[in-house]
C-alpha positions as CSV (number, residue, x, y, z in Angstrom):
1,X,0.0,0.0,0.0
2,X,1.3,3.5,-1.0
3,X,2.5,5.6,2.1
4,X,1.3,9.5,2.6
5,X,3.4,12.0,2.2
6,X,3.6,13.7,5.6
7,X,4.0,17.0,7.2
8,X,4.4,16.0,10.9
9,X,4.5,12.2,11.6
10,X,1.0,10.5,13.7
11,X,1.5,11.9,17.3
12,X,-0.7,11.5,20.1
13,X,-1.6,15.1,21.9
14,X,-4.4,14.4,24.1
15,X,-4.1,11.0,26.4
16,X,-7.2,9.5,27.7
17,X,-7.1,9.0,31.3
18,X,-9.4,6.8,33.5
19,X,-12.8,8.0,33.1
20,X,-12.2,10.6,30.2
21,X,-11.4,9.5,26.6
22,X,-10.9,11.6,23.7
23,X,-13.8,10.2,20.6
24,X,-16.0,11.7,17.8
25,X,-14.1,15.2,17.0
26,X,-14.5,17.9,14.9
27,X,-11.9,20.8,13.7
28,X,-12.4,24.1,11.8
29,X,-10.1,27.1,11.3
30,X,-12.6,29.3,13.4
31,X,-10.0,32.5,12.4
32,X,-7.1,32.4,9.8
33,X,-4.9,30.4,11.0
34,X,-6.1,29.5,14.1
35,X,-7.9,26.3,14.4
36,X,-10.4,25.0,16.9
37,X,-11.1,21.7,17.7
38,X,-14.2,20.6,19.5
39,X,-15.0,17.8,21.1
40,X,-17.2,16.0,24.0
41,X,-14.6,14.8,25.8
42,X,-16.0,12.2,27.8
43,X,-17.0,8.3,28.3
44,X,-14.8,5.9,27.1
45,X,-16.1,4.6,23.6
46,X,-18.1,1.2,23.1
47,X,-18.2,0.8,27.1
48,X,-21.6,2.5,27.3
49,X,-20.6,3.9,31.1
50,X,-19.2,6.9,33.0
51,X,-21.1,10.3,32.6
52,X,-24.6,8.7,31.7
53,X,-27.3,11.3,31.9
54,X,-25.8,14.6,33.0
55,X,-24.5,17.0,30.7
56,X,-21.0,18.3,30.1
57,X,-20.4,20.9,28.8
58,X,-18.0,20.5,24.8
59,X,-14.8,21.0,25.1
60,X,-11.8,23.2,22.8
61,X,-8.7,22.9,21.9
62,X,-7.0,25.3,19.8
63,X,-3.7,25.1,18.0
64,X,-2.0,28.0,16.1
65,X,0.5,26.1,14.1
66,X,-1.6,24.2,11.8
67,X,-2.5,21.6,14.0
68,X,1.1,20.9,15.2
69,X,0.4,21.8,18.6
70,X,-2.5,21.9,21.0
71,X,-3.2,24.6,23.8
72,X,-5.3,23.2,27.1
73,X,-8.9,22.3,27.1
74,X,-11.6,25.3,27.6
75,X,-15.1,24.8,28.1
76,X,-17.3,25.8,25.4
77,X,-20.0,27.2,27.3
78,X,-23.1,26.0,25.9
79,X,-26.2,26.1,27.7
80,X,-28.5,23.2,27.4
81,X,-31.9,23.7,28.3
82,X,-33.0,20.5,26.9
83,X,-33.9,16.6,28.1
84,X,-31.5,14.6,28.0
85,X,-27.2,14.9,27.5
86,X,-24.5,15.3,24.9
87,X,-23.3,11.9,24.0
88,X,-19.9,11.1,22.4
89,X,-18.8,10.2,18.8
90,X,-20.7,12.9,17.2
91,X,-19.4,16.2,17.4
92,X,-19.5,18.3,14.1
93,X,-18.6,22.1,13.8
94,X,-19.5,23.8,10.3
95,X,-19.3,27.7,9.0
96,X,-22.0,28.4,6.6
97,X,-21.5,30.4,3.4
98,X,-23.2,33.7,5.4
99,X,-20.2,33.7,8.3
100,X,-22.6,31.5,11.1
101,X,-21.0,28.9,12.8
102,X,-23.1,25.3,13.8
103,X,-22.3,23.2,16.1
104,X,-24.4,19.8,16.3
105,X,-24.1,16.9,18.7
106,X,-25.1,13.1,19.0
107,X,-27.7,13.2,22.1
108,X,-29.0,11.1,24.8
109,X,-32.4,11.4,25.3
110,X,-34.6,10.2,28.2
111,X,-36.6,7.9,26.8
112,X,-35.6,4.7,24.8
113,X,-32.8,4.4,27.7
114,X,-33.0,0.7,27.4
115,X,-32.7,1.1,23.8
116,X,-29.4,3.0,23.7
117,X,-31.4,6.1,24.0
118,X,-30.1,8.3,21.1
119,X,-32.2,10.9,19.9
120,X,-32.7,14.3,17.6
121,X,-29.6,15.8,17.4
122,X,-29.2,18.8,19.0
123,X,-28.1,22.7,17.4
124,X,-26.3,25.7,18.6
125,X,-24.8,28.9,16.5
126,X,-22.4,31.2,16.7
127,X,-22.3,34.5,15.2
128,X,-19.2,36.0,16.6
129,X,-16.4,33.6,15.5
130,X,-17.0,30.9,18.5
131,X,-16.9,33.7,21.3
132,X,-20.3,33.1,22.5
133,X,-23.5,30.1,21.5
134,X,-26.7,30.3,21.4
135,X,-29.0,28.0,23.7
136,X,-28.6,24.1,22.5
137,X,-31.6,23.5,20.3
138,X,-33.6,19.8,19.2
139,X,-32.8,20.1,15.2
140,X,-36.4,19.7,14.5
141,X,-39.6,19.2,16.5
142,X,-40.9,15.8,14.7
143,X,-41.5,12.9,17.4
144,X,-38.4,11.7,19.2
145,X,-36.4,8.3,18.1
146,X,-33.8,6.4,18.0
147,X,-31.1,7.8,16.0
148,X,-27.6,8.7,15.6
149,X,-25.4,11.5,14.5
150,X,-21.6,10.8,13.9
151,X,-18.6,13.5,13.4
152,X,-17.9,16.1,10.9
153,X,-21.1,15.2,9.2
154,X,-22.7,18.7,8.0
155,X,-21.8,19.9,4.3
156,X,-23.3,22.8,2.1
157,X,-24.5,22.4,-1.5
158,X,-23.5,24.5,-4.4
159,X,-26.7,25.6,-4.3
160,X,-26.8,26.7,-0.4
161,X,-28.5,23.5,1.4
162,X,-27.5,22.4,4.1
163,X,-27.6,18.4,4.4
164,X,-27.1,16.7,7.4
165,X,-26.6,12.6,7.1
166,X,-27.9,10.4,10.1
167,X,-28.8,7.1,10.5
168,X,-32.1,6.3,12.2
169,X,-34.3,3.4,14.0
170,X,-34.6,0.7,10.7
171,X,-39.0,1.3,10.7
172,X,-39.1,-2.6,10.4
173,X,-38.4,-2.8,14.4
174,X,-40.5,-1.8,17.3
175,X,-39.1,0.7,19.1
176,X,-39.6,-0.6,22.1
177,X,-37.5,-3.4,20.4
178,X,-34.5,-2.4,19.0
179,X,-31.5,-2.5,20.2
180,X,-28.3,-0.8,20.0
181,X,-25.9,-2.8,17.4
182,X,-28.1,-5.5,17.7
183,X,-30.8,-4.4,14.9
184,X,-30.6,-2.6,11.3
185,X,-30.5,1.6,10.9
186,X,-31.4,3.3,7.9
187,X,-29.6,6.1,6.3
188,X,-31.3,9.7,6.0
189,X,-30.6,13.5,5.5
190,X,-31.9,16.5,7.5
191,X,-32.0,19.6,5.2
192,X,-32.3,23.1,5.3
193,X,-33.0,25.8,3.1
194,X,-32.5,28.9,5.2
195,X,-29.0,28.6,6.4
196,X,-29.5,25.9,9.6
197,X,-32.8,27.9,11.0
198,X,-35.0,25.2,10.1
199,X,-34.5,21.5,9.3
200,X,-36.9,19.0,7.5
201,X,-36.3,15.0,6.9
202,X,-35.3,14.2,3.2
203,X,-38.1,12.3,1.2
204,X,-36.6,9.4,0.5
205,X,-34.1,7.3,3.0
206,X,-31.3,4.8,2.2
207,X,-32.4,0.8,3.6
208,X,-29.8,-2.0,3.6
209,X,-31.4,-5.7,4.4
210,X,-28.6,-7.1,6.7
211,X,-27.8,-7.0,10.5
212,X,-26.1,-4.0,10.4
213,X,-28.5,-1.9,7.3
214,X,-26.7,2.0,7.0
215,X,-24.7,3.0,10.1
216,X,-23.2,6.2,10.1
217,X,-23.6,7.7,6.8
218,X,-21.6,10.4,5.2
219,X,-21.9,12.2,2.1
220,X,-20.2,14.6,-0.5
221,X,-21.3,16.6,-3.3
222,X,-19.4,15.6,-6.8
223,X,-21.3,17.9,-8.9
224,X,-23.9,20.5,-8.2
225,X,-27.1,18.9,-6.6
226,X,-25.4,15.6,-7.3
227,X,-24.7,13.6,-3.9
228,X,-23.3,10.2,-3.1
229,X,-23.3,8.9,0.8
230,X,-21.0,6.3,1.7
231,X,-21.6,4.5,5.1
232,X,-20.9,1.5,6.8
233,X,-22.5,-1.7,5.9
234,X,-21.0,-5.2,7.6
235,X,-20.8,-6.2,3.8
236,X,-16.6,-6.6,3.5
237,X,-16.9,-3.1,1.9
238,X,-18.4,0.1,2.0
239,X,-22.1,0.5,0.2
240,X,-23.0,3.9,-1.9
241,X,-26.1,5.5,-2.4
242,X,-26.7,8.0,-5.0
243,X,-28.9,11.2,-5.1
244,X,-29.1,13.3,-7.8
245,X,-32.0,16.0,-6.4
246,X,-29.8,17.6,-3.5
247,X,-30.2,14.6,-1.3
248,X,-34.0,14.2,-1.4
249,X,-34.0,10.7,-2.6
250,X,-31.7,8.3,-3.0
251,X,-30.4,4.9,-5.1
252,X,-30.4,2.1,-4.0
253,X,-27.3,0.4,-2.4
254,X,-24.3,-0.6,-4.5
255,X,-20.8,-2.2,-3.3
256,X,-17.8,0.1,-3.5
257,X,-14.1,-0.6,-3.6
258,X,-13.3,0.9,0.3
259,X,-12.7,-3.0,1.7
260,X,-13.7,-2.3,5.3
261,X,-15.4,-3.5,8.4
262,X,-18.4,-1.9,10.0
263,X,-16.1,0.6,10.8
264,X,-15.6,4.8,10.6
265,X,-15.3,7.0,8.3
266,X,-15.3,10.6,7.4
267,X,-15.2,12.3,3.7
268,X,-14.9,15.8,2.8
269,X,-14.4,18.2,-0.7
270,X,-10.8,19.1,-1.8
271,X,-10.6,22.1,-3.2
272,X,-10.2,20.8,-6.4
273,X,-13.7,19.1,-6.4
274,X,-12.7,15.7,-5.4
275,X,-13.9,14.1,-2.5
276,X,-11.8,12.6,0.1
277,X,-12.5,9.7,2.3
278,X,-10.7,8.5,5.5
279,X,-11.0,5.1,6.5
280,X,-9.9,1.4,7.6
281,X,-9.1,-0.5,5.1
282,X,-9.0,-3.9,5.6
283,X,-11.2,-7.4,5.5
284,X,-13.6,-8.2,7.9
285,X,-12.7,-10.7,10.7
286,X,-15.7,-12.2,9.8
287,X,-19.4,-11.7,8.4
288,X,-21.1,-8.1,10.0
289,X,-17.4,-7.7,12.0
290,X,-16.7,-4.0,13.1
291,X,-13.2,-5.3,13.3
292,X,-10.2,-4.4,12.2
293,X,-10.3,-0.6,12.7
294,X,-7.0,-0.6,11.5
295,X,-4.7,0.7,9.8
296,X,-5.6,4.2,8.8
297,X,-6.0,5.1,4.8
298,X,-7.8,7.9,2.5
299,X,-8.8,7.0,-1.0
300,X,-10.4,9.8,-3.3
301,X,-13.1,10.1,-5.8
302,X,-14.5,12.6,-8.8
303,X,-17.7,10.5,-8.7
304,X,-18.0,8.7,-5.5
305,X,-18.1,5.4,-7.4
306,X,-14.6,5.0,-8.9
307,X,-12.3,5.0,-6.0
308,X,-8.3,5.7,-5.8
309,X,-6.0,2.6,-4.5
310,X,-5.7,3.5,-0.5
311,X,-3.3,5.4,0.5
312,X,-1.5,4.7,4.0
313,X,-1.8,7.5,7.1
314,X,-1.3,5.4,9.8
315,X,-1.0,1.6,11.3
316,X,-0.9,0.7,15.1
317,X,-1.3,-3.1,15.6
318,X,-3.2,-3.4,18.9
319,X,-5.1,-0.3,18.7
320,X,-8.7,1.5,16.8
321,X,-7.6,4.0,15.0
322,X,-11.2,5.7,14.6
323,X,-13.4,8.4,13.9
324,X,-11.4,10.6,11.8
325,X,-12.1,14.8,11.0
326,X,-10.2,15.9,7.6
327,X,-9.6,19.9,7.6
328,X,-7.8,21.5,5.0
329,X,-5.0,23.8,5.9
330,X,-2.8,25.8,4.6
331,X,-0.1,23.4,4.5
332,X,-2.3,20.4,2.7
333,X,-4.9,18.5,5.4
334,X,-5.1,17.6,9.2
335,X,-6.2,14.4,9.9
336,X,-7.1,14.5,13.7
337,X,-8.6,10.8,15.1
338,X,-8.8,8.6,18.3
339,X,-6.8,6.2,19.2
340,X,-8.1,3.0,21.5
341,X,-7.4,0.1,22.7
342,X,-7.7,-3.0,20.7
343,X,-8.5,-6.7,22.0
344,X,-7.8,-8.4,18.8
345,X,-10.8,-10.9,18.6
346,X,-13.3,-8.4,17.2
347,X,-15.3,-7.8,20.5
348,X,-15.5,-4.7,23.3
349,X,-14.7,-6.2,26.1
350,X,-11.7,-4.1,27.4
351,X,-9.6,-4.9,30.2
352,X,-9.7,-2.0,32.9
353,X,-6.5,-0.5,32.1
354,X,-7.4,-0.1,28.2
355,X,-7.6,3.5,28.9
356,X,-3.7,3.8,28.5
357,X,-3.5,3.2,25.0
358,X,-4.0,5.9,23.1
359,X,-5.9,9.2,22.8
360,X,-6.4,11.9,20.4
361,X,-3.9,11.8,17.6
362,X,-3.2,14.0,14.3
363,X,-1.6,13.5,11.5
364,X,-0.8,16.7,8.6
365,X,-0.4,15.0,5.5
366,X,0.1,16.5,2.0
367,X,-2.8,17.5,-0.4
368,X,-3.7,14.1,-2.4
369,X,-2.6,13.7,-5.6
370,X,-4.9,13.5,-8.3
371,X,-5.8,10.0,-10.2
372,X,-6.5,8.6,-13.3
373,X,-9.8,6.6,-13.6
């Protein structure tokens, strides 16, 4: 497998500790030259325990050296005058076209506990360059359910929407139910029209027919109004879904070339138009696995179909290397991603001290180069 060409090597610059563990990130140059990363920095991933239904308040870290360096944790200060808490592995930050900064969040809600008890995502903005938020808001007011909103998710369309990919309670199982990794999710978008005031469910939602259906989708824009989502399937690869309306309706699932797991991902838009996905890419340890999350690659695409041959970031037998933010800088693009411990047999059962390995880690890598299909 071809290596990246690096800026600064993989280096951890956040360590977990006991109870607090570094997941589900999101970075954005909030001023030239000065980038903000945001994060719940909270419950160690996959255990399910530690900080369950109170709120914490998001955390920032800010580095002034294209993501070389790190300063120390500040709170955010969001109020939350909503049920429920901010759960971890979703945190995505996005500036709109007008200058207003979002800031959306994986939730916890009340209800549907037993379930996993994820919910609407919740919204905050910022008008000032990140100095002060506006009260944490449900994204819409349809009935709660059971659904789930990953990192650096939010894009913007040539045309000004906003689109929002989430996956959601798979309508084939009783709420009351489904369970947490146990049953299918179905992809879907939340868009909006009017710059992130209001939100609306897209028409038409992405179903797989397996164990694991769409987990986590992301999507990318190849051509105006011209979408593909990528997500994770349990199929040995990644599935696509096409739209071609601005994410209103979508294909139905095809097989890609990104040989993965049920494991993360993140994409984003080069500059140059092409898309760019981070991911781990490698076979399954067997049928609907989320294992190996490891090694580290990114693979680009004009179409979201034909793929480029994965290209190395980083490999760390014995550990996840998960849940990836991509944010262009000056210099080429910031990788920033968590890394955790790893048992090896394709399960979450961690021994106590797991929290050692790892942490948050980055990685500034050159600007891709261009491939021939």
């Amino acid at each position: 497998m071809q290596q990246v060409q690096t800026i600064a090597q993989p280096e951890i610059f956040q360590r977990h500790t006991a109870d607090l563990c570094f997941i589900g990130q999101d970075v954005i140059e909030m001023r030239p030259g000065e980038f903000w990363l945001f994060t719940r920095y909270g419950r160690p991933p996959t255990t399910f325990t530690g900080n369950m239904g109170q709120f914490t308040d998001p955390i920032i870290l800010k580095s002034r050296d294209g993501g070389r360096t790190w300063g120390e944790p500040t709170s955010m200060g969001l109020s939350w005058p909503i049920d429920g808490f901010m759960s971890d592995g979703g945190t995505t930050v996005f500036r709109t076209r007008c200058g207003k900064v979002l800031f959306l969040s994986h939730r916890n809600g009340s209800i549907y506990r037993h379930c996993g008890s994820h919910g609407l995502a919740a919204i905050s903005e910022s008008t000032d360059d990140g100095r002060t938020w506006s009260p944490a808001r449900l994204l819409t007011d349809e009935p709660e359910d059971i659904q789930y909103l990953m990192n650096q998710r939010l894009i913007q369309l040539t045309s000004g929407r906003l689109v929002l990919p989430t996956c959601a309670r798979d309508p084939r199982i009783p709420i009351e139910q489904f369970g947490e990794g146990v049953h299918p999710t179905v992809g879907l978008c939340y868009l909006s029209d009017d710059n992130g005031q209001s939100w609306r469910r897209s028409c038409g939602q992405v179903q797989q027919l397996t164990d694991r259906g769409v987990q986590e989708p992301v999507v990318g824009e190849y051509a105006p109004n011209r979408l593909v989502m990528i997500y994770r399937s349990g199929l040995s690869c990644h599935q696509a879904s096409l739209s071609e309306d601005g994410g209103e309706t979508w294909s139905a699932p095809e097989d890609t070339s990104l040989t993965a797991a049920c494991s993360p991902l993140t994409m984003t838009k080069l500059a140059d138009g092409r898309l760019v996905l981070v991911y781990n890419h490698a076979a399954p340890l067997f049928k609907e696995s989320y294992y190996p999350r490891n090694p580290l690659v990114y693979a680009t695409s004009r179409d979201g179909r034909a793929w480029s041959a994965p290209v190395l970031i980083d490999d760390q037998p014995g550990q996840q290397l998960i849940y990836p933010s991509i944010t262009p800088t000056a210099e080429g693009l910031l990788v920033v991603y968590c890394a955790h411990y790893d048992a090896g047999d394709g399960g979450f059962s961690f021994p106590p001290d797991a929290w050692k390995t790892g942490g948050g880690k980055r990685c500034l890598i050159t600007l891709p180069q261009a491939h021939r299909r």
